[in-house]
N, C-alpha and C positions, 0 to 999 in steps of 0.2 A: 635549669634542665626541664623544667613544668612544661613553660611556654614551649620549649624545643619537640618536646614531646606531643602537643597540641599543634602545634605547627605538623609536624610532620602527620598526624594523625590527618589533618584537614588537605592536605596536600596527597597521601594516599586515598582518600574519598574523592579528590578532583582528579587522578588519575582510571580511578575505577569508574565513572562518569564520563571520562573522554573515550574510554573502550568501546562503555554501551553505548554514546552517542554515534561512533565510527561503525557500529553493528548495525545501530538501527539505520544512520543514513545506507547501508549497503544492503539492507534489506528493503529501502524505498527506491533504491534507485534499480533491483529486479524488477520487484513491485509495477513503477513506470513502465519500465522494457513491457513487461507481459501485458498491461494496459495500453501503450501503442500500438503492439501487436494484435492484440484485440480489433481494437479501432481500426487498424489497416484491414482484418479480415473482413468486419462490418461496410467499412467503405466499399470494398469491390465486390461484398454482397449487393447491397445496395447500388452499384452503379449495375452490375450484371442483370439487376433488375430492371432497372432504368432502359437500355439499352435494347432489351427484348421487344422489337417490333412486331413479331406475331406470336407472344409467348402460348406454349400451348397450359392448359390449367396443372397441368402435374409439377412443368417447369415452372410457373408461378409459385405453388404450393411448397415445393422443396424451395429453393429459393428464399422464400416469408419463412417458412419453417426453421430455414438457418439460420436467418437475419433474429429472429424471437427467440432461439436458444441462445446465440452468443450475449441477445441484449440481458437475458435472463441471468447469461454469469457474468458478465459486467456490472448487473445491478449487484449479486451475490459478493463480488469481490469488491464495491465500494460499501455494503454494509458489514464486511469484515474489517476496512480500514478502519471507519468510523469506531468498531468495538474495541481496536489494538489503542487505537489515538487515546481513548476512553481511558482504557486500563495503563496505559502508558503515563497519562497525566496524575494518576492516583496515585501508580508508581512513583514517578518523580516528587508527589506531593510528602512521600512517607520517607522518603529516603535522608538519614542521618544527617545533620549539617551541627556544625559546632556551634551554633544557639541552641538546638534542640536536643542534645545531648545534656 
């Protein structure tokens, strides 16, 4: 009955395991979306700037202006990933397994 009970106990912790990994993949796979969408906006900033054959300087200005704030939370939202990935691997490094019990 020992072993059953360890059995089960270890198969409850690979169940609770496959949650958070099914959580976390669907919170990277937001994550993605709103990072292509970014990039899509970046692009046809960038091509609208391209594209201006007699730009006047205000229309250059806004323009650069947009192009350096989206770049600014792009940079923002890849050193948030960096921080979660971080804390995420601590996580998983602390988390109960039937040696470490």
């Amino acid at each position: 009955m020992e072993e059953y009970a360890a059995m089960r106990a270890l198969l409850e912790k690979q169940r609770e395991l496959m949650r958070e990994m099914s959580g976390r993949i669907e919170q990277a796979k937001e994550r993605r979306s709103r990072h292509v969408e970014m990039l899509k906006t970046l692009a046809l900033h960038v091509a609208s700037l391209r594209e201006r054959q007699t730009p006047t300087p205000s229309e250059v200005r806004l323009l650069s202006d947009n192009v350096r704030a989206l770049c600014d939370e792009i940079e923002r939202h890849a050193g948030g990933l960096a921080a979660e990935e971080t804390a995420s691997a601590r996580e998983a490094a602390q988390m109960p397994t039937v040696e470490r019990t």
